[in-house]
DRENDOVO-704028 format. One record per residue (C-alpha): residue number from 1; x, z, y; residue in three letters. Coordinates in steps of 0.02 Angstrom, whole numbers, always signed. Layout:
BEGIN
<site><seq>NUM</seq><east>X</east><up>Z</up><north>Y</north><type>ala</type></site>
...
//
This chain:
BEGIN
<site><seq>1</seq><east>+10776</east><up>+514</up><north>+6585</north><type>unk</type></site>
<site><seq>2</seq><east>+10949</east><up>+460</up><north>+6531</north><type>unk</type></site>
<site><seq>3</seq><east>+10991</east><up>+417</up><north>+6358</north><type>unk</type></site>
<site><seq>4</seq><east>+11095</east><up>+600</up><north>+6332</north><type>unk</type></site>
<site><seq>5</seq><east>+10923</east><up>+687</up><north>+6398</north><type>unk</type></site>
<site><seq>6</seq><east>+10810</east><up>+570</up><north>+6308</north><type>unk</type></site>
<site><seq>7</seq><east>+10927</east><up>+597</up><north>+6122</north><type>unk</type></site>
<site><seq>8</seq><east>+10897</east><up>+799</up><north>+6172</north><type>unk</type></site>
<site><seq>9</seq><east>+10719</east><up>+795</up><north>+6191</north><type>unk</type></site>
<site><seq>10</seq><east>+10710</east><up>+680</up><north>+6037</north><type>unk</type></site>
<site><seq>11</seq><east>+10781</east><up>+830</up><north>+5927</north><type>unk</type></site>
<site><seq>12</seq><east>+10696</east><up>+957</up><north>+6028</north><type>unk</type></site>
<site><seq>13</seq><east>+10517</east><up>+874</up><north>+5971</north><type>unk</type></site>
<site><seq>14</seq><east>+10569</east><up>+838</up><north>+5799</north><type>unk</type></site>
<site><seq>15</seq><east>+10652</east><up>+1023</up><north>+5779</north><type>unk</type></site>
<site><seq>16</seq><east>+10466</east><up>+1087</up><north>+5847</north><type>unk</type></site>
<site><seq>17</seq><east>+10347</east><up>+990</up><north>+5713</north><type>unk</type></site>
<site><seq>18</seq><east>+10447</east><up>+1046</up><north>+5589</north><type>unk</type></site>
<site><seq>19</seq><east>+10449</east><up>+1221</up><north>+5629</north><type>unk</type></site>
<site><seq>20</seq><east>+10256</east><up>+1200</up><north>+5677</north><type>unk</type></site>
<site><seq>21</seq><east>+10222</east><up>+1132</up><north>+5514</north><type>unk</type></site>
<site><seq>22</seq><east>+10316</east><up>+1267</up><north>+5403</north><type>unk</type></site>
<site><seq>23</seq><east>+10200</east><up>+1400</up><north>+5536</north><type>unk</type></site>
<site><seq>24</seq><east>+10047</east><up>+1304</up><north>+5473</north><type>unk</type></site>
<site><seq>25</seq><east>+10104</east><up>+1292</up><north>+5297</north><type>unk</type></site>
<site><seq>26</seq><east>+10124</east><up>+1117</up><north>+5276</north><type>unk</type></site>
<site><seq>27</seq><east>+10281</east><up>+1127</up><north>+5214</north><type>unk</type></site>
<site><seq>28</seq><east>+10346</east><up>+1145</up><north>+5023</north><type>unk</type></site>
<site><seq>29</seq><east>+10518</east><up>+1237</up><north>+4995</north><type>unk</type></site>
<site><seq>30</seq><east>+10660</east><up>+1139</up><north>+5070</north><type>unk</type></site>
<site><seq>31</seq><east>+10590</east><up>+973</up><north>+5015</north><type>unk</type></site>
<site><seq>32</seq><east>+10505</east><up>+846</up><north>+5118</north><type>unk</type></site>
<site><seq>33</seq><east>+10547</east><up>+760</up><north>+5291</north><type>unk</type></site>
<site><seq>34</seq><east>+10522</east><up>+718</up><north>+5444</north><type>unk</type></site>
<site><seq>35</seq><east>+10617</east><up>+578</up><north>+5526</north><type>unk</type></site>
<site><seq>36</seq><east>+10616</east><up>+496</up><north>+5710</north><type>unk</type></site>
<site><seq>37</seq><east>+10695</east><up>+337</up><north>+5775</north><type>unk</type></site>
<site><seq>38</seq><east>+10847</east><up>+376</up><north>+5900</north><type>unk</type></site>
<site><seq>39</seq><east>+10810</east><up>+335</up><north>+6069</north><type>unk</type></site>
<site><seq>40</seq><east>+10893</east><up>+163</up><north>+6117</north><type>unk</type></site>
<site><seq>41</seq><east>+10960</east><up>+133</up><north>+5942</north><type>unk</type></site>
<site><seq>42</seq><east>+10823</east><up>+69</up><north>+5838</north><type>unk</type></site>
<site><seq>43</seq><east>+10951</east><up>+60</up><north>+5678</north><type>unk</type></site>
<site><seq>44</seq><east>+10988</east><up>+244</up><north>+5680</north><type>unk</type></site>
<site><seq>45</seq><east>+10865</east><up>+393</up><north>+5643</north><type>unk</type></site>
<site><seq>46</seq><east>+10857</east><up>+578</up><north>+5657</north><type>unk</type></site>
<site><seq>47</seq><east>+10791</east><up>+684</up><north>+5499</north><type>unk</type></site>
<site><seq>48</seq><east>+10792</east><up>+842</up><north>+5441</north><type>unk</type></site>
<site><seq>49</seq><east>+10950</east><up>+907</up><north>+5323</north><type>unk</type></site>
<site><seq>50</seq><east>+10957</east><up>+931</up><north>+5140</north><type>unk</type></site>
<site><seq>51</seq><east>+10955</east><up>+1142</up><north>+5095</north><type>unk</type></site>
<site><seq>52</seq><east>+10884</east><up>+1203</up><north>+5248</north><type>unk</type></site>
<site><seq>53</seq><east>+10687</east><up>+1292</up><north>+5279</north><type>unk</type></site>
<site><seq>54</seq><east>+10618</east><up>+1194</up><north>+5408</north><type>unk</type></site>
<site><seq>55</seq><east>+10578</east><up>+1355</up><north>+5487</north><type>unk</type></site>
<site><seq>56</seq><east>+10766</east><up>+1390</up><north>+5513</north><type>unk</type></site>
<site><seq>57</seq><east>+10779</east><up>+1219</up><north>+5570</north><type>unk</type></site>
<site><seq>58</seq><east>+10873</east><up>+1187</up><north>+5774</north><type>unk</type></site>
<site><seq>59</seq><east>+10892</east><up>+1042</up><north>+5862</north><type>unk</type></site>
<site><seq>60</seq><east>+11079</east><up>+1049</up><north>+5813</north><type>unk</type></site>
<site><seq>61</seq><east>+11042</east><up>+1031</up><north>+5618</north><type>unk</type></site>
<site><seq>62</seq><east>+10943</east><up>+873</up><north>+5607</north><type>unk</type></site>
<site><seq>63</seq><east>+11063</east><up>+734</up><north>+5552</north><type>unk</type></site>
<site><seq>64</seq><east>+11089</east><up>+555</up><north>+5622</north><type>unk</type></site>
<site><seq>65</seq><east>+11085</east><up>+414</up><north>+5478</north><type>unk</type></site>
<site><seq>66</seq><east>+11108</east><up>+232</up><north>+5503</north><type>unk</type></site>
<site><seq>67</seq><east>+11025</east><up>+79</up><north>+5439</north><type>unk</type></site>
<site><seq>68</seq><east>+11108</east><up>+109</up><north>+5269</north><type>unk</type></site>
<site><seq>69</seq><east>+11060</east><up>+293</up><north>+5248</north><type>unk</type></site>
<site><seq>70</seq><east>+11229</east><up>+343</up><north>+5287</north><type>unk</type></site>
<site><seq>71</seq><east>+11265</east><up>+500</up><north>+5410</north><type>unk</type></site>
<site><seq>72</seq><east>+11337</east><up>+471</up><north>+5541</north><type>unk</type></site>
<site><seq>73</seq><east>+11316</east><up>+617</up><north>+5634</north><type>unk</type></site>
<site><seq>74</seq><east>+11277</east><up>+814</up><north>+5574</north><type>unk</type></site>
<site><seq>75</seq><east>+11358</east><up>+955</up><north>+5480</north><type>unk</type></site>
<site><seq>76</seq><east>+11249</east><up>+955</up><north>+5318</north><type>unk</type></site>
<site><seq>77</seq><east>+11207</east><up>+839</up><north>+5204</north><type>unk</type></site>
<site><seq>78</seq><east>+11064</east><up>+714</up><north>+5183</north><type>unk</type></site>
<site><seq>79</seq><east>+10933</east><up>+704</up><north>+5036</north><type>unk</type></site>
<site><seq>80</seq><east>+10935</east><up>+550</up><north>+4937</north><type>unk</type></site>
<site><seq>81</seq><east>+10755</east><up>+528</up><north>+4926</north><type>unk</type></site>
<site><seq>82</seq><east>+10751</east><up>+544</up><north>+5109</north><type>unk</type></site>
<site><seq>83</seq><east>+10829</east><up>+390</up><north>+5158</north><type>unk</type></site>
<site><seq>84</seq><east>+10761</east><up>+300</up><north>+5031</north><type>unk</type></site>
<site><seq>85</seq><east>+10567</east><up>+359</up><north>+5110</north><type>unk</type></site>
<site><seq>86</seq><east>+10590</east><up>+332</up><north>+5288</north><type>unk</type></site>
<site><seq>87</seq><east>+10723</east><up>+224</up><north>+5306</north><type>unk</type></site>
<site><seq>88</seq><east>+10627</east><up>+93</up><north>+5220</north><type>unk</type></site>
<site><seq>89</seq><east>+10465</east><up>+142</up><north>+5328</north><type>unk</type></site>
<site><seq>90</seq><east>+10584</east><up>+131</up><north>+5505</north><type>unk</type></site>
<site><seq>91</seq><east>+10652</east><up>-38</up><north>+5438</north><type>unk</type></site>
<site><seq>92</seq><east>+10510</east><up>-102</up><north>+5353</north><type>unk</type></site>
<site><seq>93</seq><east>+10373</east><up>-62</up><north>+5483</north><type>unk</type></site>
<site><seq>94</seq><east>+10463</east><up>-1</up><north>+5644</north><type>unk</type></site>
<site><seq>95</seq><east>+10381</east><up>+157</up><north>+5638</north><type>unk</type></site>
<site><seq>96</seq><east>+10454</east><up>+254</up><north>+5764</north><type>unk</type></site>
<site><seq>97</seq><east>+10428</east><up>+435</up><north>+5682</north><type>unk</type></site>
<site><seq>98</seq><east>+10374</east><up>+451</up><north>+5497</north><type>unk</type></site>
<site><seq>99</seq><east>+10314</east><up>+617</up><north>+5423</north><type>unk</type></site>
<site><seq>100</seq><east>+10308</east><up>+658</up><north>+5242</north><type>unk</type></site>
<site><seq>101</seq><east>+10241</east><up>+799</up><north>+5170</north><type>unk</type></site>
<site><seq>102</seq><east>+10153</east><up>+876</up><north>+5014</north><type>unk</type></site>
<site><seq>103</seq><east>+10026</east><up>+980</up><north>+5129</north><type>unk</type></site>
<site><seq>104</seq><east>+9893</east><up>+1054</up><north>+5010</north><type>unk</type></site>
<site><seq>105</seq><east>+9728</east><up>+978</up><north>+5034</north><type>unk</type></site>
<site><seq>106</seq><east>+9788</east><up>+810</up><north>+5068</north><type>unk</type></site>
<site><seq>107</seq><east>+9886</east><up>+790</up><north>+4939</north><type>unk</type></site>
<site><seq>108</seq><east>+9726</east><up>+867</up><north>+4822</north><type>unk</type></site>
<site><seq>109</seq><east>+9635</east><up>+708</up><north>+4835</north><type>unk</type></site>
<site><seq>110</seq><east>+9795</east><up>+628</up><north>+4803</north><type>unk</type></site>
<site><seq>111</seq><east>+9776</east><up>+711</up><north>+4621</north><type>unk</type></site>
<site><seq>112</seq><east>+9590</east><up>+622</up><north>+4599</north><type>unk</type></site>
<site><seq>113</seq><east>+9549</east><up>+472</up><north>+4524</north><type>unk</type></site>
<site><seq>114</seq><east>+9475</east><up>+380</up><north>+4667</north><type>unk</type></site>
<site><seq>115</seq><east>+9527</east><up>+527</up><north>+4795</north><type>unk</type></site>
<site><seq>116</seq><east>+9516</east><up>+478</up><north>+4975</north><type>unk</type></site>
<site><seq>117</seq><east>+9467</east><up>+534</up><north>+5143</north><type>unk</type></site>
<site><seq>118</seq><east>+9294</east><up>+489</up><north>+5195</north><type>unk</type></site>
<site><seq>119</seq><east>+9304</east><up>+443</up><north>+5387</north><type>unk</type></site>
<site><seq>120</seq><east>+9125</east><up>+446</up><north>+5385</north><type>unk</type></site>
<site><seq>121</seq><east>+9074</east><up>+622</up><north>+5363</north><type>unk</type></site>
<site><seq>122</seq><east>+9171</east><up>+732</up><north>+5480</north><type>unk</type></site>
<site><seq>123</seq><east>+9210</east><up>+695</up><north>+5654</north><type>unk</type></site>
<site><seq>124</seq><east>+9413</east><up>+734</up><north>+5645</north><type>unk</type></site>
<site><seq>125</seq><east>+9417</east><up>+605</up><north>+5488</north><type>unk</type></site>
<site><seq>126</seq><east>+9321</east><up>+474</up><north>+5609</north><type>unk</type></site>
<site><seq>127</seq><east>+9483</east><up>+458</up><north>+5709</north><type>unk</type></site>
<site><seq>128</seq><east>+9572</east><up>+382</up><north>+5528</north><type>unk</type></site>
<site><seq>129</seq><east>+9448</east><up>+263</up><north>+5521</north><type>unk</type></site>
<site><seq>130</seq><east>+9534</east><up>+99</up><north>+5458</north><type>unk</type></site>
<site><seq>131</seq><east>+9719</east><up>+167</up><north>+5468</north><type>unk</type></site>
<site><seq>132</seq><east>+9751</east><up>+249</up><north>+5304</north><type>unk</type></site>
<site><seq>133</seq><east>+9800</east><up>+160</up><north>+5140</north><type>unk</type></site>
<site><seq>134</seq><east>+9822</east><up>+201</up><north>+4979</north><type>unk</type></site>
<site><seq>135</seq><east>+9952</east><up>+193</up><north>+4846</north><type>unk</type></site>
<site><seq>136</seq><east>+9861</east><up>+227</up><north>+4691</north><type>unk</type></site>
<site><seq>137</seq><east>+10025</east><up>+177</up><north>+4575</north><type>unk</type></site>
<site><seq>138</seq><east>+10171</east><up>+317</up><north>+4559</north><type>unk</type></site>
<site><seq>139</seq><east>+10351</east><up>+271</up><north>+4547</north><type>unk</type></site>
<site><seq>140</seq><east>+10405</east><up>+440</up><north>+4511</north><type>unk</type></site>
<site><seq>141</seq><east>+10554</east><up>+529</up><north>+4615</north><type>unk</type></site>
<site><seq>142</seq><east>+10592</east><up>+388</up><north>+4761</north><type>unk</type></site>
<site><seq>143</seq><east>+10782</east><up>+359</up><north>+4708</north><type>unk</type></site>
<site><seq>144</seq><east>+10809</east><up>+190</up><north>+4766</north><type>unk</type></site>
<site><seq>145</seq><east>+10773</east><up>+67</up><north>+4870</north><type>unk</type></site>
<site><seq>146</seq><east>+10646</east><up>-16</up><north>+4757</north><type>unk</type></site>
<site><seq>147</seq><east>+10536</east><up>+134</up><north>+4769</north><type>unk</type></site>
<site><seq>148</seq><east>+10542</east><up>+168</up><north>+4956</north><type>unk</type></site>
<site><seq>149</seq><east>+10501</east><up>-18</up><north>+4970</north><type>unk</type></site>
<site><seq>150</seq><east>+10342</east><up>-25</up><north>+4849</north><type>unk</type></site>
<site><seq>151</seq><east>+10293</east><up>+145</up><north>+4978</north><type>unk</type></site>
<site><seq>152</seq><east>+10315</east><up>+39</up><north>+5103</north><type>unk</type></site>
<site><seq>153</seq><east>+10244</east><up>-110</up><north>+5054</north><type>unk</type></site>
<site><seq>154</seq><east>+10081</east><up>-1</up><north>+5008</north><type>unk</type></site>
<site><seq>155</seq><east>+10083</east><up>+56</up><north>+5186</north><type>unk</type></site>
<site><seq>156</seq><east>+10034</east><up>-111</up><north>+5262</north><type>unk</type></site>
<site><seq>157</seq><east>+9987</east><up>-110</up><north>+5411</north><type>unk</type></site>
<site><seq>158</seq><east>+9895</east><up>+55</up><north>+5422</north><type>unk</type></site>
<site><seq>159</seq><east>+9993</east><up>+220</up><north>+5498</north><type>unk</type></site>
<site><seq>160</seq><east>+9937</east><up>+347</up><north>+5346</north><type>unk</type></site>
<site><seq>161</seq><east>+9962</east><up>+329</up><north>+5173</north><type>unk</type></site>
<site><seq>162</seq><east>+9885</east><up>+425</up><north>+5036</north><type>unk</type></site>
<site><seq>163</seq><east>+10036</east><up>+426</up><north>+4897</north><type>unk</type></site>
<site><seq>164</seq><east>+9946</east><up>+439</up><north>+4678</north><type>unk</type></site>
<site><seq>165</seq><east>+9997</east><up>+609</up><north>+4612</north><type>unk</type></site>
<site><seq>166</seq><east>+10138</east><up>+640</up><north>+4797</north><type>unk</type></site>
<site><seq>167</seq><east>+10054</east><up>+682</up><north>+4960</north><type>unk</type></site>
<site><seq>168</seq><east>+10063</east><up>+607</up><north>+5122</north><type>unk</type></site>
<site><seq>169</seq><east>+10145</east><up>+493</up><north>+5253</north><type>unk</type></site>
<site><seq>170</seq><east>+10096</east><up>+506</up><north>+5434</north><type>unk</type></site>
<site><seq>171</seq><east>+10170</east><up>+382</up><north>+5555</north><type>unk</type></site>
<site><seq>172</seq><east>+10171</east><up>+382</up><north>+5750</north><type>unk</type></site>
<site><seq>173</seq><east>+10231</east><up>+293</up><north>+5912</north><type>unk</type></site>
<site><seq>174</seq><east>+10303</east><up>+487</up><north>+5963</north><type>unk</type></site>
<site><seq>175</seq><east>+10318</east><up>+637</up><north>+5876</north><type>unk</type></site>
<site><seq>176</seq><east>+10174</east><up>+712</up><north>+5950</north><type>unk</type></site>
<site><seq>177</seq><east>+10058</east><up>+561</up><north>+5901</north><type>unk</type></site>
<site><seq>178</seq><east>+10126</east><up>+578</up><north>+5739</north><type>unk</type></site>
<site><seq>179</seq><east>+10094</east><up>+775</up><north>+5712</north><type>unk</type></site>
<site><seq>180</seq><east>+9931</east><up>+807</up><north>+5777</north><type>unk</type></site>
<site><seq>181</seq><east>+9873</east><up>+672</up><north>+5653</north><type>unk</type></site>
<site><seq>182</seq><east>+9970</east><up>+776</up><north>+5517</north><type>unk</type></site>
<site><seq>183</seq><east>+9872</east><up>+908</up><north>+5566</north><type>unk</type></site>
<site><seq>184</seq><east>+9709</east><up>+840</up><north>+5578</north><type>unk</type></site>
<site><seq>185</seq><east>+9736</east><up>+758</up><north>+5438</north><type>unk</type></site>
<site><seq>186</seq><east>+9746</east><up>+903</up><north>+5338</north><type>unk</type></site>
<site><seq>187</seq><east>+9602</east><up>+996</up><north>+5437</north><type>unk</type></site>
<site><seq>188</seq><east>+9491</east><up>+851</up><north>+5360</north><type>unk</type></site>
<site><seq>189</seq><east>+9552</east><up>+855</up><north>+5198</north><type>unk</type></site>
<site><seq>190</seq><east>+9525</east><up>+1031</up><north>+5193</north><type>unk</type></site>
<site><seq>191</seq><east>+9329</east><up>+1014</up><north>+5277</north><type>unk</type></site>
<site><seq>192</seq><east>+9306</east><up>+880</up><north>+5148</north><type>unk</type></site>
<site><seq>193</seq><east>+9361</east><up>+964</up><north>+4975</north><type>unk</type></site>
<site><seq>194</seq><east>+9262</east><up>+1119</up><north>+5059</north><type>unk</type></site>
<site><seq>195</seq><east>+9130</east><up>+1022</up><north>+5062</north><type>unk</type></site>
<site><seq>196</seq><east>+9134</east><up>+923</up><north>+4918</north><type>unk</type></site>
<site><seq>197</seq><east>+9142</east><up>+1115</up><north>+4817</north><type>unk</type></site>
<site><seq>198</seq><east>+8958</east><up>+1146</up><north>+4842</north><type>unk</type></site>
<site><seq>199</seq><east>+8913</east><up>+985</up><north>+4735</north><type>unk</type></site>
<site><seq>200</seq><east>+8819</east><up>+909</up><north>+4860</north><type>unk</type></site>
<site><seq>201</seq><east>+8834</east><up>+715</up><north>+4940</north><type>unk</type></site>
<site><seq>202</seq><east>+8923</east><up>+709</up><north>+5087</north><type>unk</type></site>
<site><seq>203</seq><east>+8830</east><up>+638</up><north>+5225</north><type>unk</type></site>
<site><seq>204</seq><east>+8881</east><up>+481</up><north>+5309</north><type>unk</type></site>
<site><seq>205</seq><east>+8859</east><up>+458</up><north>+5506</north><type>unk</type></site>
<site><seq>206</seq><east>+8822</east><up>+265</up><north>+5532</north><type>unk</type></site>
<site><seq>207</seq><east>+8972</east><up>+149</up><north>+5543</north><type>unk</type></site>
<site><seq>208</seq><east>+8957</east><up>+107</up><north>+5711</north><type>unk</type></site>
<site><seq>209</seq><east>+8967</east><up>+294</up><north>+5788</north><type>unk</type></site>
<site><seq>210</seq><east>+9107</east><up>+306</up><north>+5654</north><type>unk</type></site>
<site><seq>211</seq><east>+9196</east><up>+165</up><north>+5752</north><type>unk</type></site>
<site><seq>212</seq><east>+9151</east><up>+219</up><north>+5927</north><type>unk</type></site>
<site><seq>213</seq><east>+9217</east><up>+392</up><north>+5868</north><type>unk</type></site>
<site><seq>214</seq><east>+9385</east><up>+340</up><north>+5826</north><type>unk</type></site>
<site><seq>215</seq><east>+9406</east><up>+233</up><north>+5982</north><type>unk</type></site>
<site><seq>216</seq><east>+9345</east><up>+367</up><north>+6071</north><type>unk</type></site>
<site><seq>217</seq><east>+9472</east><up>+495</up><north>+5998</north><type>unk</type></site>
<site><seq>218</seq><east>+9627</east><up>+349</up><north>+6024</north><type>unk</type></site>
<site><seq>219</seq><east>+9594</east><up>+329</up><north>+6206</north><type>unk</type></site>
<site><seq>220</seq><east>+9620</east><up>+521</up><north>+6226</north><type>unk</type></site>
<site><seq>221</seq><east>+9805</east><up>+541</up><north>+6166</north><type>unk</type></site>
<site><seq>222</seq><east>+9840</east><up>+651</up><north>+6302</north><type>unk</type></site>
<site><seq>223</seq><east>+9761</east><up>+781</up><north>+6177</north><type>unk</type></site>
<site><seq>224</seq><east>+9898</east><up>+751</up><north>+6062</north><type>unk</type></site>
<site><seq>225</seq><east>+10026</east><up>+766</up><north>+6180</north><type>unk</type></site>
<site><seq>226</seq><east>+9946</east><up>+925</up><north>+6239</north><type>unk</type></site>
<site><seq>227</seq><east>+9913</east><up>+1033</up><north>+6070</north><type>unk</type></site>
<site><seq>228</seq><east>+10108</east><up>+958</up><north>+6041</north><type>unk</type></site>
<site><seq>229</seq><east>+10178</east><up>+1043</up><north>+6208</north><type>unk</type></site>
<site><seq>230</seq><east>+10049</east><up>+1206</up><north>+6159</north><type>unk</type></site>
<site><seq>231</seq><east>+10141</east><up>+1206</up><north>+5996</north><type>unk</type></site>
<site><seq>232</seq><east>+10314</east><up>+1210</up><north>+6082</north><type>unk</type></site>
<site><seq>233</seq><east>+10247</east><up>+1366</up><north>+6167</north><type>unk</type></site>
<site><seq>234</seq><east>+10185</east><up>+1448</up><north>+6038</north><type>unk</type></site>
<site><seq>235</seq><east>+10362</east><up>+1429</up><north>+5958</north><type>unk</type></site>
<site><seq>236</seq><east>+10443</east><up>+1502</up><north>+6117</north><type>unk</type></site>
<site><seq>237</seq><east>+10349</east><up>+1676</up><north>+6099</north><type>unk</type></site>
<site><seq>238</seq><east>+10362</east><up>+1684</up><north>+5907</north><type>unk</type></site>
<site><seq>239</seq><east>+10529</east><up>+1606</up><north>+5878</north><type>unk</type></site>
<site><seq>240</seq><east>+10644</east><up>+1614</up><north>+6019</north><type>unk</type></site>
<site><seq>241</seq><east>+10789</east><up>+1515</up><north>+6011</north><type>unk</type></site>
<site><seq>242</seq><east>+10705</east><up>+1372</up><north>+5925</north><type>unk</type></site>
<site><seq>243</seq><east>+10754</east><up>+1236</up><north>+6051</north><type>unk</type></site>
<site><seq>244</seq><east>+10934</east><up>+1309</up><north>+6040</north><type>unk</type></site>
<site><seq>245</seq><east>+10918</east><up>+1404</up><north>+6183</north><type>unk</type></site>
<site><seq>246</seq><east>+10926</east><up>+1598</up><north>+6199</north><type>unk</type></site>
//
């Protein structure tokens, strides 16, 4: 794949998990991004405009920034706190696609005092075992540098982060990495509050089928790729010209 086809497919996948997210209601108004590393330029990254529904969203909308967070490619304009999110992550971490959202269950047990996901009690959770961190400190609306840095500074070195009183970031080698642990990540979040409505203890599976599960789960990414290209289908009967293509 040359660099032209490569840049395509990159929007073409981005354009599709957000418009697969807003579907699964993962979204919240026009706020909220999703960004992914341009192929073969490491210091320039593709993300979603300021304004627009990311279920109006086409490959031709998403906007190229630089290292600085200025655009340097698009016709719309860029959110402030976007930049100052992802293109911390992208420089701090070298995460190739960073996902930020304020999906409903997840960011519930970012509203509790000691809220987190317990990666020993459901099997989809198992698979975060040991890659989530979390921020318990809020630095209210990320306007600056300094914020997007203490974000990513309370990142670390896991690919998840579980933001006090925000939501979510989801990080991944490709966007379809990336999204089907946003989605699974809310599935569990969901199972868990679910569960943790009826009162009862959640019940641990030992630590050792806990860590067999999630290496189990890792060494089957072709899963991810496929629910990804499933998604892309589903997007094709329900939304044609998606992809930018009629």
């Amino acid at each position: 794949m040359n660099d032209k086809d490569a840049v395509r497919q990159a929007r073409i996948d981005l354009t599709a998990a957000l418009r697969s997210a807003a579907r699964l209601g993962l979204n919240e108004g026009v706020c909220n991004h999703f960004s992914l590393e341009m192929p073969g330029q490491p210091d320039r990254f593709l993300i979603n405009p300021q304004g627009l529904h990311w279920s109006e969203l086409t490959p031709a909308d998403l906007m190229v920034v630089d290292e600085k967070g200025i655009v340097v490619e698009g016709k719309h304009k860029v959110e402030p706190t976007a930049f100052f999110i992802h293109g911390r992550i992208h420089l701090g971490k070298r995460k190739k696609c960073v996902l930020h959202t304020h999906m409903p269950y997840a960011t519930a047990l970012c509203l509790l005092e000691g809220g987190e996901l317990d990666c020993m009690a459901n099997q989809n959770a198992m698979r975060f075992w040991n890659r989530i961190r979390y921020d318990g400190e809020y630095g209210g609306v990320a306007l600056d540098n300094a914020e997007g840095d203490r974000i990513c500074n309370a990142l670390g070195n896991g690919d998840i982060a579980f933001l006090a009183h925000h939501g979510v970031l989801v990080c991944g080698e490709t966007v379809a990495y990336a999204f089907d642990d946003l989605y699974y990540l809310e599935r569990s979040c969901m199972v868990q509050i679910i569960a943790m409505s009826s009162g009862r203890k959640l019940k641990h599976a030992p630590q050792h089928l806990v860590e067999q599960a999630a290496r189990q789960i890792e060494s089957e990414r072709q899963q991810s790729v496929l629910h990804f290209e499933a998604l892309k289908r589903i997007l094709d009967r329900e939304q044609p010209g998606w992809s930018g293509h009629r």
